[in-house]
Backbone as numpy.savetxt, mean C-alpha at the origin, in Angstrom:
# Nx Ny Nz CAx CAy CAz Cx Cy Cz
7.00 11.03 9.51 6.24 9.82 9.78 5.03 9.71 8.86
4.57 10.92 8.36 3.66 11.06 7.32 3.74 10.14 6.46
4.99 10.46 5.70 5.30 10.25 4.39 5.46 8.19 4.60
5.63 7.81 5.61 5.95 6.29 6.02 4.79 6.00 6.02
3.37 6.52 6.62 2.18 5.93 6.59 1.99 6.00 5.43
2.08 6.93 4.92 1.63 6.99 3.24 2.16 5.77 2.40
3.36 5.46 2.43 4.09 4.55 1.83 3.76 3.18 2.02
3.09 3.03 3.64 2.85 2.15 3.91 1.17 1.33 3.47
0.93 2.53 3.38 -1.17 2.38 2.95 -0.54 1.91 1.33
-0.06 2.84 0.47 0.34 2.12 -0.96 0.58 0.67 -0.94
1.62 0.06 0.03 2.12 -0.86 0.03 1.20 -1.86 0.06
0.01 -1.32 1.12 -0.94 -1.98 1.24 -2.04 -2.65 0.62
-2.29 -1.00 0.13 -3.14 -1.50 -1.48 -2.98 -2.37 -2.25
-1.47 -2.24 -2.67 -0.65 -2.96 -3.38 -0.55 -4.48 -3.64
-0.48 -4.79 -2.18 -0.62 -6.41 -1.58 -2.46 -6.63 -1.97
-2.92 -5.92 -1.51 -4.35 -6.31 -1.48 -4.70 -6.19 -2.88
-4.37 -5.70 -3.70 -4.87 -5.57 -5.36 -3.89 -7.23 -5.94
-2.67 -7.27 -5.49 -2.13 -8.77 -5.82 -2.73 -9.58 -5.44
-3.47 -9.55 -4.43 -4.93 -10.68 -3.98 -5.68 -10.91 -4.62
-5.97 -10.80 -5.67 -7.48 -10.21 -6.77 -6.82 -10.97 -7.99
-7.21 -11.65 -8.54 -7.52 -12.54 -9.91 -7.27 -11.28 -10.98
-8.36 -10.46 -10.70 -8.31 -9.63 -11.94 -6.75 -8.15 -12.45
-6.52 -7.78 -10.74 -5.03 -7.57 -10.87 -4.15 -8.42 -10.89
-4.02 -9.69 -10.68 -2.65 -10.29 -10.74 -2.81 -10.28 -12.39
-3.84 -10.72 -13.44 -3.31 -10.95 -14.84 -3.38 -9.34 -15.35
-3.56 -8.46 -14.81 -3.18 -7.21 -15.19 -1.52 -6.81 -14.83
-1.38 -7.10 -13.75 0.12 -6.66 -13.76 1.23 -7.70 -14.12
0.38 -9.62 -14.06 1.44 -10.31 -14.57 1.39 -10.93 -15.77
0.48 -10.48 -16.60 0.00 -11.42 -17.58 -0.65 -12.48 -17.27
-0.37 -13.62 -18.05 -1.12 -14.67 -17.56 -0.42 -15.60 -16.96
0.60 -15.08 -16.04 0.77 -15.83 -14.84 0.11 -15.19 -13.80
-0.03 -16.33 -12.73 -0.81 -16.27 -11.73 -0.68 -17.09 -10.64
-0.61 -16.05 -9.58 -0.41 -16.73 -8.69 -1.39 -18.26 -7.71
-0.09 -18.87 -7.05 -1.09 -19.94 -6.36 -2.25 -19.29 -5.16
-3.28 -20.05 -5.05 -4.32 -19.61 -3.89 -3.73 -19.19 -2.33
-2.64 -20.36 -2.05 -1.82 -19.58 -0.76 -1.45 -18.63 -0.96
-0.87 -18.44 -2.03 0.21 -16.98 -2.14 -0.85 -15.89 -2.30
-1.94 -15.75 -3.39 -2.65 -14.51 -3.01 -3.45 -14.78 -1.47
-3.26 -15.79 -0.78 -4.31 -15.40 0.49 -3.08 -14.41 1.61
-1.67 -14.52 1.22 -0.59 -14.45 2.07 -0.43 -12.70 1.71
-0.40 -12.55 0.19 -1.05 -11.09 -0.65 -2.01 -10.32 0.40
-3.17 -11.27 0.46 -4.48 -10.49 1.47 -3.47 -10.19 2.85
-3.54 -11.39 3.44 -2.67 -11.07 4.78 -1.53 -9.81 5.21
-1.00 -10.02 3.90 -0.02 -8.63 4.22 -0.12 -7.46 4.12
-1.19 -7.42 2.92 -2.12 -6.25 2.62 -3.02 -5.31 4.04
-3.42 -6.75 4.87 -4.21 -5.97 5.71 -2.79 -5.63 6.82
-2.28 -5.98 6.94 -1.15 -6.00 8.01 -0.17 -4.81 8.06
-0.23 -4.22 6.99 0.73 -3.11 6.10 -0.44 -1.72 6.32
-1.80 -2.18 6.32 -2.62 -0.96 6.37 -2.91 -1.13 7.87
-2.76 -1.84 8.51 -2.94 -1.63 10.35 -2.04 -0.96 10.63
-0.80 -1.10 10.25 0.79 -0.46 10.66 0.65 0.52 10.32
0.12 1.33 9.33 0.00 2.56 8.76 -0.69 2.94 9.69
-1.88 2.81 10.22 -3.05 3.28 11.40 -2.12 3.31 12.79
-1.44 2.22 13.00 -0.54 2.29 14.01 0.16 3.17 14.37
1.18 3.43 13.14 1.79 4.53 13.20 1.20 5.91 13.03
-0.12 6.22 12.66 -0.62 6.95 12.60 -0.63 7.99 13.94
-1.31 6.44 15.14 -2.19 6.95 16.34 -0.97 6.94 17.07
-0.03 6.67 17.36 0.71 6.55 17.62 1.77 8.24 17.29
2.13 8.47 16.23 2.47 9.94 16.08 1.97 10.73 16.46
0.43 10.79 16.28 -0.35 11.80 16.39 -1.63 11.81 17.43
-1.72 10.89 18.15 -2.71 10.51 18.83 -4.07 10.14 18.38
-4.97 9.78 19.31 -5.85 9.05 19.13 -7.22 10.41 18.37
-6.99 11.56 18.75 -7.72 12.82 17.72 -7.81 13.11 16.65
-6.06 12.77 16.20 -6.10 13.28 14.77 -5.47 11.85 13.85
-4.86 11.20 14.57 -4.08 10.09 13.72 -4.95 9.15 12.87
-6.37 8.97 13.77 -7.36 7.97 12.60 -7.96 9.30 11.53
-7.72 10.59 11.45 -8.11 11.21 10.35 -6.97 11.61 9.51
-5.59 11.09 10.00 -4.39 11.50 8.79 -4.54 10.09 8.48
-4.76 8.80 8.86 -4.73 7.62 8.44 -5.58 7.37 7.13
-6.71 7.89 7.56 -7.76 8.25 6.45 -7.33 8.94 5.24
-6.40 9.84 5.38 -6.42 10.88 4.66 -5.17 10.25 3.48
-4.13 9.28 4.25 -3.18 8.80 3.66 -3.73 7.76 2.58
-4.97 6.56 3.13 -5.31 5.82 2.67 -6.03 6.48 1.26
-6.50 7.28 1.08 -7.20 8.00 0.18 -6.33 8.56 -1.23
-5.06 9.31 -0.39 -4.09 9.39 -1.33 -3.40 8.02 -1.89
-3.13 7.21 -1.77 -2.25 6.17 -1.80 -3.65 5.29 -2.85
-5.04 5.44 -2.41 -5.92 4.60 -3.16 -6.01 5.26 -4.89
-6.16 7.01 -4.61 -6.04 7.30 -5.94 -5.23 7.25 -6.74
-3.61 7.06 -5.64 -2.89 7.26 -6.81 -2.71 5.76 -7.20
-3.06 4.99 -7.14 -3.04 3.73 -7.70 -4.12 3.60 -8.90
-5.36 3.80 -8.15 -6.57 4.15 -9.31 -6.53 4.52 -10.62
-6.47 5.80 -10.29 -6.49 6.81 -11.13 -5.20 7.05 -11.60
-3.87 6.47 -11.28 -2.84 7.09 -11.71 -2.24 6.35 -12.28
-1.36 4.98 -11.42 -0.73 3.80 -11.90 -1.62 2.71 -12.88
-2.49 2.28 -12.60 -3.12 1.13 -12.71 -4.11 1.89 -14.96
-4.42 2.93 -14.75 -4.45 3.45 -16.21 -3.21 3.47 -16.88
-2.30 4.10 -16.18 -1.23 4.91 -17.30 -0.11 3.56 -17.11
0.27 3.27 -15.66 1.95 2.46 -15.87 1.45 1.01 -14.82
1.16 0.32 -15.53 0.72 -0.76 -14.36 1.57 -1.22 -13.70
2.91 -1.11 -14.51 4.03 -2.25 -14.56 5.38 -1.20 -13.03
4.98 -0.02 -13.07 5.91 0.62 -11.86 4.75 0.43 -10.94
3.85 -0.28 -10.67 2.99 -0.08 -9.67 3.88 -1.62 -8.10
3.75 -2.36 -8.82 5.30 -3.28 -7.49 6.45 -2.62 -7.51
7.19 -2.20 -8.45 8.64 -1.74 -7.61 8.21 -0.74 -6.79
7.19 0.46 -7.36 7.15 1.61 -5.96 6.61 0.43 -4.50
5.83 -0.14 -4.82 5.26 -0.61 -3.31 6.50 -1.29 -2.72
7.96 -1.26 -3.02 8.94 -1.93 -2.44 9.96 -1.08 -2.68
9.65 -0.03 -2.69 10.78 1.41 -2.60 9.85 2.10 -1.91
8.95 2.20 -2.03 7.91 3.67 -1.40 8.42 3.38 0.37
8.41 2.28 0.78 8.69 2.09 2.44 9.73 2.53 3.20
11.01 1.89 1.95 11.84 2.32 2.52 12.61 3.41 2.10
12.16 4.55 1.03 12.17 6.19 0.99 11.29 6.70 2.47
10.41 6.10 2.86 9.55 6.52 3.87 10.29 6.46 5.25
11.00 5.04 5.50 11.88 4.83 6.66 12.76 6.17 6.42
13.36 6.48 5.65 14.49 7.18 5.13 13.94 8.56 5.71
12.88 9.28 5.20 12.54 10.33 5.79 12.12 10.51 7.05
11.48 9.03 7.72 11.09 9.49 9.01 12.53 9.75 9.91
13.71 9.14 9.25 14.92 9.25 10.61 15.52 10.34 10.30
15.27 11.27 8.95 15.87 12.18 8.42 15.35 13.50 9.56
């Protein structure tokens, strides 16, 4: 269930960095999206990082699940940071739409 929150906080980021003017012409050039569509970006963004918390407190209870939630969000922020967004901008959407469902995959495993 780890590995699904994790996937899911990326996903999150993900959406929420496609919200942003200055990532959409980084990862699309100079297309760009309409104002609904990045507000729908924000929306899912936050919606994808509640579910992650969800599933968090929910696995693990209300003791430790808001500090693995934390802990996921952190991983999932650097590796976008510091990892994707320098070196490969362009694998930074397909993982946020594989990372979930490798994640489903392991939690039933």
């Amino acid at each position: 269930m780890m590995l699904l929150s994790l996937a899911l906080s990326y996903t999150g980021f993900t959406a929420l960095s496609l919200s942003m003017d200055k990532h959409q012409q980084e990862l699309n050039g100079s297309d760009r999206c309409s104002p609904e569509r990045m507000r729908l970006w924000a929306w899912l963004g936050w919606a994808t990082l509640t579910a992650a918390f969800g599933l968090c407190v929910w696995n693990h209870g209300w003791a430790l699940g808001p500090v693995l939630w934390l802990g996921a969000l952190t991983a999932a922020g650097l590796l976008i940071a510091f990892g994707l967004y320098p070196y490969r901008p362009r694998w930074i959407v397909p993982l946020a739409l594989a990372l979930p469902m490798m994640g489903v995959i392991a939690a039933l495993l």
